[in-house]
Structure formats: C-alpha cells, structure tokens
N, C-alpha and C positions, 0 to 999 in steps of 0.2 A: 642696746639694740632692743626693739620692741617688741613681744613675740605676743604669741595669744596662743593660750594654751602651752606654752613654752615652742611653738614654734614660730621661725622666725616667717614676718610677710610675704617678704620676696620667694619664699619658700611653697607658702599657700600658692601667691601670683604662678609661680611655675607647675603646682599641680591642676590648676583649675584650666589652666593653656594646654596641657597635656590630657587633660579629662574631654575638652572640646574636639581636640585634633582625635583621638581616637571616637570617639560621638558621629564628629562626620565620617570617619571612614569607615566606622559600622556599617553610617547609612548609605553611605553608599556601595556598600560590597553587598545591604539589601536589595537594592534597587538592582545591581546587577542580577542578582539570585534570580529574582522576578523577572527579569527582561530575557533570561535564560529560560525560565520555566515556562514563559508565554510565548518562546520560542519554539517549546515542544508541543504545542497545543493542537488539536487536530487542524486547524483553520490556516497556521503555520506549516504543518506537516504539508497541509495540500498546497501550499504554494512553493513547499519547498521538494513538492515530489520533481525525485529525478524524470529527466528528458530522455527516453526510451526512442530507441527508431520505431519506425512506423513503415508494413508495409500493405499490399492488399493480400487480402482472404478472400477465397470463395467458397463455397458448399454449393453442391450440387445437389438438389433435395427434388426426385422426381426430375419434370421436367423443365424445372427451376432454377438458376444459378443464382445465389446472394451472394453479394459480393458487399464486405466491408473495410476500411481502415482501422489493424490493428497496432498496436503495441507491442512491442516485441522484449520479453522478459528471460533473457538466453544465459543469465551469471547467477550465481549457489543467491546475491544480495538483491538483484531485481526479482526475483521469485518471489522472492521471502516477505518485501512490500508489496508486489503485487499492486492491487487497486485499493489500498488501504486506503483513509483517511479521503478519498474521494470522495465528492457529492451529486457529482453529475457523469454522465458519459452521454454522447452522441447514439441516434439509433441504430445508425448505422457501425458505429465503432464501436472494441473488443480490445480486448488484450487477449494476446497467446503466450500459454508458457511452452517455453522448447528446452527439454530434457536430456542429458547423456545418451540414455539406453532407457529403452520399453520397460516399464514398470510397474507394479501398482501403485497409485497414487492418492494423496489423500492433502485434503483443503478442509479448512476452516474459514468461518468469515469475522474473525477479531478485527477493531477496530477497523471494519469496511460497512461504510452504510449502505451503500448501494445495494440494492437485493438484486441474485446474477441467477443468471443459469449458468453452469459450468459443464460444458463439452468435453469430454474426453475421448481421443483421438488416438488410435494406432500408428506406428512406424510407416504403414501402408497409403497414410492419410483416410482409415476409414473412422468412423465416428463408433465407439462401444460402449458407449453409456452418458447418460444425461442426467443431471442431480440440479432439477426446475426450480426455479424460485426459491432460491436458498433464502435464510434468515440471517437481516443485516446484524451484526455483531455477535453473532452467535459463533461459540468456541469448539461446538458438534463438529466431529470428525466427518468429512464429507470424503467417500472412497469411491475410486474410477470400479473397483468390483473387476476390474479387468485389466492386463496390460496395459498402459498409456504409455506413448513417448510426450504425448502433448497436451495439453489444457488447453480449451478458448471458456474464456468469459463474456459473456452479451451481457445485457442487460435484462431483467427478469421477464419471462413472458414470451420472450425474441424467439425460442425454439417451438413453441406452440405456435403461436401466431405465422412463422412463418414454415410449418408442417419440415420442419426438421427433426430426421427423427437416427435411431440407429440405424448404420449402414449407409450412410449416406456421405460421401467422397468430398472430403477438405484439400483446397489447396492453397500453399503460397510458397515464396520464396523461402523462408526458413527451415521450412518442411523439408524440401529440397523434395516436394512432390508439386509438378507446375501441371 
C-alpha cells in the first residue's frame, strides 16, 4: 500500500472530503449569521414594526379641535418600541401610549429618529406637560414632571404650531374620555 508520509491515500482522499463539507458549512452558517444580523438593522426593524390599532384623537386647544390618527400602544412590549426605528410619520398622525394607573412617566428617544413632541396626559384626559422637540436618539431621560396616565407623540414642532398647550382636553376612545 502506498502512503505518503506513512499515511495511507485514501486516507488523505477522506480528510480533504471532510475538510470541504465542513468549509461549506461554516460558510454557510456565516451567511446565515449575516442574514440574521441584517435582519436586526434599523431598516428591517421598520418594516418589521408591529401593526398597532389605530384610532382617532382629538385636542381641544382654545377654540380649536385637532383631530388626528393614532397608534395605539396599550401592552408592557408596544410601549417599550414605541416609534422606534421609524423614519417617517404623517402630520396628522401620533401614537398614544395608554398606562395601568396615573403615574410619573418618563421617555427616552434610543433608537427613534424621528424628533417628537411628547404630550403627557392625565387620567381626566387633560394635557400636564410638554417635553417639545425632543433629540432623535438621545437616551436623556425625558419626565411627564407630573402624573400621566397617557403619552401622545406628534411629530416635532406639531404642539407649537398648532397652539397646543397645557390644559387643554385630549380625547379618544382608549382614554375612555370621548
């Protein structure tokens, strides 16, 4: 029998068939990794944000009524996303967050680019504080300063522009203030 190195051919033939099969499936348990990783990508995130109900909002600001289409964020895991990884919102659209029980509250804007105004909102549906054109990905603790049962998020600017101010009377169905 022929060997090289004292070992024998067929011997080599079986490592180097073995050396391949594991080769490819390195590569391709890379290729997964990647397809995994680019799965988590903010671009990914936003097409894979969950599908929130949606209902209407109003503020009544003076002698004004806005009324917009929000998002409705009512579970401990759609809070927590929120408007994250979002790049756009309508002018008219918001998300609201809806709470247990009246609280202090307190928001960051991590991975959200969007720059928001965020409303904070009493059990009563009255409006107790405004925290105006927050900074997109900023991890700054942003506090209602007040009891909240609720959050709405506009989009930055939306509370000035549209002379919305504290005390002024939020409604919609989640409120359960119509």
């Amino acid at each position: 029998m022929d060997t090289i190195d004292g070992v024998a051919p067929w011997l080599i033939g079986y490592f180097v068939m073995i050396s391949e099969m594991c080769r490819r499936t390195v590569s391709t348990a890379v290729a997964a990794l990647f397809l995994g990783l680019a799965s988590l990508s903010p671009g990914a995130a936003q097409e894979a944000q969950q599908t929130l109900p949606t209902e209407p909002l109003e503020i009544q600001s003076h002698e004004t009524v806005h009324r917009f289409t929000v998002e409705v964020a009512a579970t401990e895991r759609q809070r927590a996303r929120g408007l994250m990884f979002r790049e756009e919102m309508g002018g008219d659209e918001g998300m609201l967050f809806v709470f247990d029980r009246e609280g202090e509250r307190y928001f960051w804007m991590k991975n959200t680019p969007l720059p928001l105004d965020i409303i904070y909102i009493d059990q009563a549906g009255k409006i107790v504080s405004i925290a105006a054109d927050t900074t997109p990905f900023s991890e700054s603790v942003i506090p209602s300063g007040k009891p909240a049962r609720y959050a709405l998020e506009l989009n930055a600017g939306s509370a000035k522009r549209l002379g919305i101010e504290v005390g002024n009377d939020v409604t919609s169905p989640s409120m359960g203030v119509e």
